[in-house]
N, C-alpha and C positions, 0 to 999 in steps of 0.2 A: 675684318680681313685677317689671316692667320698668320703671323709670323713662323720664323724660323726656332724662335726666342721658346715657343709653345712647346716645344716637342721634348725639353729637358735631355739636351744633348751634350753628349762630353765638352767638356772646354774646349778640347784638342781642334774639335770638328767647328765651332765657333770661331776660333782664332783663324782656322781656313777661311771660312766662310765671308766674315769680317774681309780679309782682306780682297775677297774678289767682287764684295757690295752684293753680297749675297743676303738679305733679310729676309724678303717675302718669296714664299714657294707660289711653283708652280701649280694649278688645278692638278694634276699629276700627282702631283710631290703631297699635295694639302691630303689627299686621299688615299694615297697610298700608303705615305712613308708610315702612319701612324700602326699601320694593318700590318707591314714587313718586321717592324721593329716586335710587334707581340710574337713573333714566330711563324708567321702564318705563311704556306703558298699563295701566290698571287697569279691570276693573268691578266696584263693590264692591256688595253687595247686605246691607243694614243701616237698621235703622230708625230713623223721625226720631227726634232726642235722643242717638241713638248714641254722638255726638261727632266724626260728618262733618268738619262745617265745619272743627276745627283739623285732620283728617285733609290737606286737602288744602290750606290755608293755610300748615302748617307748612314741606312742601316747597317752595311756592313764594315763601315769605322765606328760604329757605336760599338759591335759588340765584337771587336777585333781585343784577341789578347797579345799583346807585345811579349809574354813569357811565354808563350804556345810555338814553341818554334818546327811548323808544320804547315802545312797546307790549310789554310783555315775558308776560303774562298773561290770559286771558280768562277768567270766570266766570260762567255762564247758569244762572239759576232759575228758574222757572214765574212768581213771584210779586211783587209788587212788597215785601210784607211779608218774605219770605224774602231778597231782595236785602238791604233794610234792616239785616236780620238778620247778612249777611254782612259787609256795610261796615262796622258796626261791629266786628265781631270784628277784621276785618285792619285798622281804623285803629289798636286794641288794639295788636294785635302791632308796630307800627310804631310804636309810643308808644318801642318798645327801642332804636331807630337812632338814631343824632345828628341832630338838625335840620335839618342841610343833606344828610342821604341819606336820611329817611324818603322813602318810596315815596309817589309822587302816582297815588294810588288814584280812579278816576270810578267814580261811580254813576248809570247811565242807565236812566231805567223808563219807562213808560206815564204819562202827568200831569204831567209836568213838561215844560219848555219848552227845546223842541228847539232852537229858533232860539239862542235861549242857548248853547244847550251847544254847534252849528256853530258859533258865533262863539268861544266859549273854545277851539275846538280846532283850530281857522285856527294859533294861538299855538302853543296848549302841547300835547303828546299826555299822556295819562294814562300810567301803567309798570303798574297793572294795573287791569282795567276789569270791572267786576259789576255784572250789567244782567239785565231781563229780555230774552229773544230778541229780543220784536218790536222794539225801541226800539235795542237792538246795532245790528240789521241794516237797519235805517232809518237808522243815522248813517253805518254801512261804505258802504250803496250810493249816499249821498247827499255822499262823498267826504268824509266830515269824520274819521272814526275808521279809524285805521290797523290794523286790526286783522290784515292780512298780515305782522305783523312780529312777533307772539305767536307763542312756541315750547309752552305749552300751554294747551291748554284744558279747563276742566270743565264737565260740564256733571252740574247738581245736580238730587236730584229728578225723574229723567229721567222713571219711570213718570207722575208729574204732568204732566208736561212735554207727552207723548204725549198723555193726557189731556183736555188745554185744546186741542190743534190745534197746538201751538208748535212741533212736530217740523220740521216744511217750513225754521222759519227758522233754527233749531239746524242743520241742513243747509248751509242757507246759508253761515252763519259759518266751519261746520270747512271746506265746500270752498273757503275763499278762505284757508285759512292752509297753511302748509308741507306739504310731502310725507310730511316725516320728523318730523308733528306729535305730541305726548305727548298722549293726552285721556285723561282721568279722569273717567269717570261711575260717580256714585252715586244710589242709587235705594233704596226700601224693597222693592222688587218687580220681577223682569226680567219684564215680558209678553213673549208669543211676538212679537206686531207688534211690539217694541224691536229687536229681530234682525238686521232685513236692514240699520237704523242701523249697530248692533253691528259688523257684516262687515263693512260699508263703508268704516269708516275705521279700525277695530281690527284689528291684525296679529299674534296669541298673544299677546291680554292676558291678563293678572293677571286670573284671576275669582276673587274671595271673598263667601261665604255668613256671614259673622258673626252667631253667635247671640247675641241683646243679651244683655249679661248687667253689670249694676252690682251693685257691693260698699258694703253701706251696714252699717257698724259695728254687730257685734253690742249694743255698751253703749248704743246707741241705741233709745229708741223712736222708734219713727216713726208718726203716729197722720194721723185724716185726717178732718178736720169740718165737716159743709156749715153753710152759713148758717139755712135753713130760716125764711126769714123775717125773720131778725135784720138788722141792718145791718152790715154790717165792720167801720167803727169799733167798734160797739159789742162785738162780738164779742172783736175785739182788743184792748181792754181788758178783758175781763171774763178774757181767757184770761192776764194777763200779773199781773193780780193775785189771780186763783184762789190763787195760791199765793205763794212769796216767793224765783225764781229770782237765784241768785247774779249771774249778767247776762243778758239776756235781748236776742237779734238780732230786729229785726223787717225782713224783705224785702219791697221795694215793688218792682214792674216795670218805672216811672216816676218819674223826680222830682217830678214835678207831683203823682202820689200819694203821694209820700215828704214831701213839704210840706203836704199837707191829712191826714196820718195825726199828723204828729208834730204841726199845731196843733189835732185833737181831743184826740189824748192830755195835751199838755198846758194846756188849758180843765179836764181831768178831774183836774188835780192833780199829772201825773205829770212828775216831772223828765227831759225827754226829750234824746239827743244826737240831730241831723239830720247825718247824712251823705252827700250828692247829688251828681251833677257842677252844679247852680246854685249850689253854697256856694264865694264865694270862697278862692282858694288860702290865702289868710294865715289865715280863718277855720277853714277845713277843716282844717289844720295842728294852729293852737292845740284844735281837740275833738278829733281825733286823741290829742292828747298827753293830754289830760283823761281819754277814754276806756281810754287804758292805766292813766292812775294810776288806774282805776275811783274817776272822780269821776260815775259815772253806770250808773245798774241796766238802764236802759233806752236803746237804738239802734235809731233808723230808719234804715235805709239801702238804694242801689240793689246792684243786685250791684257794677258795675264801681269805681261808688265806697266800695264796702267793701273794698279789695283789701286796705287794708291796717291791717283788724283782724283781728288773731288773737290772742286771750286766753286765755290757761290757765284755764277753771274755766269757758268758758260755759254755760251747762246749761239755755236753753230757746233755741230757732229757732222763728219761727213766720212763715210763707209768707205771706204777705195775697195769697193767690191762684198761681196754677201761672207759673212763670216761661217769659218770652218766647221765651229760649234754652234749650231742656229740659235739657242738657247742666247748666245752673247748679243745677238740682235737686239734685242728689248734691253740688256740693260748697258750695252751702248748709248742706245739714243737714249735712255732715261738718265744720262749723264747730265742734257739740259732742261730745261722746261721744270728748272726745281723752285719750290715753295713759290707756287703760281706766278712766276716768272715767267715771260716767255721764249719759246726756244725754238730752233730750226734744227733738223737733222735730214741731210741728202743720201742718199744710198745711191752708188754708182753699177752701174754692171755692162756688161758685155754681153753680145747679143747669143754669146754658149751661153751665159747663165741665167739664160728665161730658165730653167726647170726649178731653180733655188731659190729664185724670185719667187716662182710658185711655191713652192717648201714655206718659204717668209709668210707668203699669205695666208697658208693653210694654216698656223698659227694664228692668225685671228688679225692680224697684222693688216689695215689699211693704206695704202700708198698713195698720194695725188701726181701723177705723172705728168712730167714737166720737161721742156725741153729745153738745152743752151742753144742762144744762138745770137749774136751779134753783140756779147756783151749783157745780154741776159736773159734770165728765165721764163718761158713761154710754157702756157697748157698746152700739156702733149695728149697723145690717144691713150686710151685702153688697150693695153696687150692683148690683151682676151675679145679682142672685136670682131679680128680675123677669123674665118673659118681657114682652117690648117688645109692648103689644097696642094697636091701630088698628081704628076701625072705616072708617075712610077708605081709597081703594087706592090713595094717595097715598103714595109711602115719602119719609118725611121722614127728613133730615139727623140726626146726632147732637144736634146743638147745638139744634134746632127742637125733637124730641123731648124733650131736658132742661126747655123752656122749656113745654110743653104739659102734662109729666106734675109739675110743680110743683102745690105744695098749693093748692085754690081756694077753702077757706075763709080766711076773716081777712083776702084780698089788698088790696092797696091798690085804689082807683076806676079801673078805664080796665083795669087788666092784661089780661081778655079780649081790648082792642081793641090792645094790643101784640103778644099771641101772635098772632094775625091779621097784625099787620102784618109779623113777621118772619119768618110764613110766604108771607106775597104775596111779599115782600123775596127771600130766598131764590131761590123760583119764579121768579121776574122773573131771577135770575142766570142761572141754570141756562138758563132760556128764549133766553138772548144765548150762553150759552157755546155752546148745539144751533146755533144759527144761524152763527155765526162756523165753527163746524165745518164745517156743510152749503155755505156760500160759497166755505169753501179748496177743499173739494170741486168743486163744481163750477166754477173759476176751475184748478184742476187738470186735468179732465176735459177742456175745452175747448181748454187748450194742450196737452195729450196729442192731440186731431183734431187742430189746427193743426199739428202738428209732422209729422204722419203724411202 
């Protein structure tokens, strides 16, 4: 099995890496990263959760120059939550570098205030920049962002990408950087319209089909328990003292959640440790230390600020919901079930986030679904047993349908007039994204006559 160790990587990216129990790569990463690093185009074709994001992040901290003070990188995702997503990962990784050569990394999206960001960049240029399309190519053509001076680009999520209309400005960007440009697209899906992209600026890339495949410890249960009504809090206590786990991890997706879980639980009696990036350093330190000398049964904590527990003997994980970064799922739960130990890990979810649940799966990821009830855990069903039936000719979203086929006895007052509204919500998107599409259309169309 390949370690991290193999690839002869800067310290910088090790001492990252290290801290978030980073060793073994992903199928993804094992195949890729070795092919990115010699120079080469890639199109990798791998599903979200895969382990992307350090796929192409890892090479471009290898060969980042901290005295190059220029645009050395560019990173394009459909999304503004997927940027977010990104930015933090490689602020992560740059945690490794000494202070005066971490990488000055910009994040440019849709909503945020342009004007700002030309005037920050009059000064300083970013050394790598992760943005969605439109908002890149609105800083490049508006003279502020140097983006002719990046030697590669990625562009993430491309089938998305195509998807929303973003393709035009994806365009844009690769044709104003180098001849002998490195791009790296990854996608969960090559569509045939991706293609003529593909040819364009791709010269014998690297094509990989990876079939996801994650390794989650035989000594591990892995179970999986919707709320069904219940509340979370409540749930997560009833799951934490079901029994009487030697230590028990509990994962929030947010600090702000990690702060309102650990002050229910402990109203409920329980001696809880908080572990967040809000807890100051010198506090975080001192429950750090407490939490080794297991002066505590019980840990809330985010992923990034739990880097650094790891405890011989933890024997329950329990999700308070599907993590932001799917990638952190697997090394979650491989928190217990260590040195053929046995361990329990719960994942919680809610009935929006059947589509995530799927995302977890499609990962390689097994779940035995289990239900609470009376004090404790019962075999529950198969999600997937239902055929999905509508009398509407309406095809609703995953997340819409989760929210509709929810139980409608016992609901609290108003729920009806929620599911209504998150389907108007929805609709109303979808409705902007048709349009946005049909305008580049025809704003294309018409400088195609003018040109002619």
């Amino acid at each position: 099995m390949a370690k991290f160790t193999d690839y002869n990587l800067r310290p910088e990216i090790y001492t990252a890496l290290d801290e978030i129990r980073f060793t073994t790569p992903t199928k993804v990463q094992e195949r890729l990263i070795p092919v990115v690093m010699q120079g080469r185009s890639v199109v990798g074709q791998s599903q979200t959760g895969s382990g992307k994001t350090h796929t192409f992040l890892i090479p471009i901290f290898q060969k980042f120059d901290p005295t190059a003070q220029k645009v050395q990188s560019v990173i394009t995702t459909p999304s503004r939550e997927l940027a977010q997503q990104i930015y933090a990962a490689a602020k992560q990784l740059g945690t490794g570098f000494p202070a005066d050569q971490q990488p000055r990394i910009g994040l440019y999206v849709g909503g945020t205030d342009k004007v700002r960001q030309m005037h920050q960049l009059e000064s300083t240029q970013p050394q790598i920049v992760i943005g969605t399309p439109g908002r890149i190519k609105d800083l490049y053509t508006a003279g502020g962002l140097d983006i002719h001076t990046a030697s590669a680009l990625v562009v993430d999520e491309a089938d998305m990408t195509m998807d929303l209309g973003f393709l035009p400005e994806v365009d844009a960007i690769a044709g104003a950087m180098p001849e002998d440009l490195q791009m790296l697209v990854f996608s969960a899906t090559i569509p045939q319209k991706l293609q003529p992209f593909l040819k364009k600026y791709l010269t014998n890339p690297v094509v990989e089909e990876i079939p996801t495949e994650t390794v989650i410890a035989p000594t591990i249960t892995n179970l999986l328990v919707g709320t069904k009504g219940m509340k979370k809090d409540d749930l997560v206590y009833e799951l934490l003292t079901m029994g009487n786990p030697y230590m028990a991890l509990v994962f929030t997706n947010t600090k702000e959640r990690a702060r309102e879980l650990t002050k229910s639980l402990r109203n409920r009696g329980l001696k809880v440790a908080e572990i967040h990036g809000g807890i100051q350093p010198r506090e975080r330190k001192r429950t750090m230390q407490q939490i080794q000398h297991l002066d505590y049964q019980y840990v809330v904590a985010t992923d990034l600020a739990a880097r650094g527990i790891d405890i011989p003997g933890v024997s329950l994980i329990i999700n308070d919901g599907i993590p932001t970064e799917l990638e952190f799922f697997v090394h979650r739960v491989g928190r217990t079930g260590r040195n053929g130990m046995e361990g329990t890990a719960i994942t919680i979810y809610n009935p929006d986030e059947e589509e995530r649940v799927q995302a977890v799966e499609n990962m390689g990821v097994t779940f035995e679904p289990m239900t609470y009830s009376h004090g404790e855990l019962k075999p529950g069903y198969d999600r997937r047993r239902r055929k999905q039936r509508s009398k509407s000719t309406v095809k609703l979203d995953p997340t819409m349908i989760g929210l509709v086929k929810k139980k409608k006895k016992n609901v609290k007052p108003g729920y009806k007039r929620q599911i209504k509204s998150a389907i108007a919500r929805d609709a109303k998107y979808k409705k902007r994204v048709e349009e946005r599409q049909s305008l580049r259309a025809a704003r294309k169309a018409k400088k195609k006559a003018n040109d002619k």
